[in-house]
N, C-alpha and C positions, 0 to 999 in steps of 0.2 A: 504494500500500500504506500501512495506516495505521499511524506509530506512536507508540508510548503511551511518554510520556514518566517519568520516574522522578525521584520528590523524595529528597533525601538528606539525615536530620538529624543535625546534629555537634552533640554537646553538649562538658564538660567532661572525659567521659570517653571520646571519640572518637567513630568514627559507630558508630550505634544502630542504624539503620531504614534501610529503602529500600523505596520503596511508589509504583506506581504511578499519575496524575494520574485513571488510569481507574477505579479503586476507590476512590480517596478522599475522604470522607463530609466535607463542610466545617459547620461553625457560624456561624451569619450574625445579626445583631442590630442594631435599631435602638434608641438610648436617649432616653429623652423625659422630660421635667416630669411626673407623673402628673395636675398642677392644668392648666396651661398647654396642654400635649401639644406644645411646642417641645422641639427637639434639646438632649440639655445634652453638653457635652464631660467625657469622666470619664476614670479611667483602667482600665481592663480586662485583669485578672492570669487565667491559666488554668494548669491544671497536670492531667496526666493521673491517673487514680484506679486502684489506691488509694495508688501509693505517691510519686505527682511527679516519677514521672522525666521526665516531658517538660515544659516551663513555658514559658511565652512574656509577653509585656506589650504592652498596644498603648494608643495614645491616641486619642481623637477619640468623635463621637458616633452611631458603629456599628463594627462589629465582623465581619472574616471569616479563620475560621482552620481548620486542619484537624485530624481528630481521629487521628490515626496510630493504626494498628493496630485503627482500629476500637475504639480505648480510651473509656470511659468518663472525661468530664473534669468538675471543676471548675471554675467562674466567678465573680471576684468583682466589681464594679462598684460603683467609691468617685467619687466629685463634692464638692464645698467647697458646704455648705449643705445637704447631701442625706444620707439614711441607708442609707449603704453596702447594697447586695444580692450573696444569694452564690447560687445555682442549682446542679444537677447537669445537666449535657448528656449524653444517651444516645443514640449513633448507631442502638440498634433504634426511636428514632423518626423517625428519617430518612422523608423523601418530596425523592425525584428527586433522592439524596444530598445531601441538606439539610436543618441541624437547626436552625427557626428560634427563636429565644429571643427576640423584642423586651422590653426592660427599660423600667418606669416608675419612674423616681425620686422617694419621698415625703419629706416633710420628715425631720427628723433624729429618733431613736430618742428614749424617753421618759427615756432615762436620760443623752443625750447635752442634754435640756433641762432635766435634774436640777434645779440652782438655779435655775429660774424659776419652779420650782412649787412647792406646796405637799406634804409628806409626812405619812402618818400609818402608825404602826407595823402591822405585817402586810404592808403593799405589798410586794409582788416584782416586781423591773427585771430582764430581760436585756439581756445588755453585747453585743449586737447585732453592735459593731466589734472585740471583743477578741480578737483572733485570736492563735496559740503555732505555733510549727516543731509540726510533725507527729513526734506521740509523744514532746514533750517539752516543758518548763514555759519555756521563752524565749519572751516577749512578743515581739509583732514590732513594729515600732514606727509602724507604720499603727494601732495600738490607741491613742496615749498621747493623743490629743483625749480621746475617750470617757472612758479614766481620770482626763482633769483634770477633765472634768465631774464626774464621781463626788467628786472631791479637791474641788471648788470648792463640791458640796453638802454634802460634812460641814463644811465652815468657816463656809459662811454658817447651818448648824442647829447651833449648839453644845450642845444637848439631845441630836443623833441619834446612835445605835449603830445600826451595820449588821451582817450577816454576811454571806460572803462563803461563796457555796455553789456548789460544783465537782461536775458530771458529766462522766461521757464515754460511751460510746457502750457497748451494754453485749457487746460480741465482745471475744473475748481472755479473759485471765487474771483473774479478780475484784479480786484481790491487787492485781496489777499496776494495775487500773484504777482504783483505791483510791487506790495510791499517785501513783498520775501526778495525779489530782484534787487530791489535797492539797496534791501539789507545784506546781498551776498558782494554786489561791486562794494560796496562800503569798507563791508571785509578785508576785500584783495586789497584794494587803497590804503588801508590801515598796516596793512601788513609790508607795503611798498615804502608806505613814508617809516616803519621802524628799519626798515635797510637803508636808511639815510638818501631816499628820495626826496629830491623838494618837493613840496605842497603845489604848487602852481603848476609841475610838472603831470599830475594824475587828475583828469576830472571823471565824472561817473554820470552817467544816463540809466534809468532802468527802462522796461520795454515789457515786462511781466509777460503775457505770452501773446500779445498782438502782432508779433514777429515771427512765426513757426518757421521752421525750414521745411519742415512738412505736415500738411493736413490727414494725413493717417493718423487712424484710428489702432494704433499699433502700439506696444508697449518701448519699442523698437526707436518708431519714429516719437517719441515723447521722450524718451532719453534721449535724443537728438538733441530737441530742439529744446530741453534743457543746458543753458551755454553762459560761457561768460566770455564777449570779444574785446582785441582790445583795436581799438580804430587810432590808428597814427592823425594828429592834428597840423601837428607844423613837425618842420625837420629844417 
């Protein structure tokens, strides 16, 4: 007789779940150089969607986890050299209860090579690594590379003014997403002028979610168009 064995997850706030080995849909992933196509070792954060209650971390250079409840999860995929990637994993694309995500890792974000390049007013940089706790203006401190770069291109352009332009996703309260936007550029800002940025050098616009990059109804496209850009002003 066969029997089907049952995973049981304790989190912080006791056990949650209990789901048997026989339904459960895993996530599986191999991470590569995108130039090279050799394995890179990174570190790979997942959290169930929309609201995290389920989270895990793993290291190495692949990946296999499971999606409890049939949840919709989040993936993020950070390496030393490499420009963090973040994915949505959806068990309705499961084949033979498997959801394969292979990740290629490309060199670092345009704004993470800020001070090696050249600026000219108009450019817009998204902050690619700048990641906040969910529904709230706390940097998480996996962001603060990305932000020195930013901090290390206003010093080396003593002419540049930036702004500092906040979206979010655009569900929920307008209000509310207004004000979470402004309170998240505030943030970066704050965090710029303790790197011994000048004041006059960062302003801040928020945009709350009147600005999508995309009108999908997707869990995918709302991580998206949750952003923080930074628009070069003068140079």
């Amino acid at each position: 007789m066969k029997v089907a064995l049952q995973l049981i997850l304790i989190f912080a706030g006791g056990i949650v779940a209990a789901q048997s080995t026989d339904t459960l849909i895993y996530a599986e992933g191999k991470i590569t150089n995108i130039n090279t196509k050799e394995p890179v070792t990174a570190r790979i954060s997942y959290q169930s969607l929309p609201y995290g209650s389920k989270v895990g971390m793993l290291n190495g250079s692949s990946f296999s986890f499971p999606l409890f409840d049939n949840e919709k999860y989040s993936i993020t995929i950070e390496a030393p050299g490499f420009a963090p990637a973040k994915y949505m994993l959806d068990p309705a694309a499961a084949t033979n209860r498997r959801v394969i995500r292979d990740v290629e890792l490309g060199l670092p974000s345009s704004a993470s090579k800020a001070a090696e390049t050249a600026h000219t007013a108009g450019k817009v940089m998204r902050l690619d690594a700048l990641l906040f706790q969910q529904g709230k203006a706390r940097i998480d401190p996996q962001s603060f590379d990305e932000l020195d770069a930013v901090a290390k291109m206003l010093q080396d352009n003593p002419d540049m003014i930036i702004q500092l332009e906040g979206h979010t996703d655009f569900r929920g309260d307008p209000k509310l997403n207004m004000k979470l936007s402004q309170e998240r550029v505030d943030a970066v800002r704050t965090y710029l002028l303790a790197k011994k940025v000048a004041k006059n050098k960062v302003k801040t616009k928020a945009f709350g979610g009147t600005v999508p990059l995309s009108m999908e109804n997707t869990e995918e496209a709302h991580t998206m168009n949750r952003r923080v850009e930074v628009r070069i002003l003068e140079n």
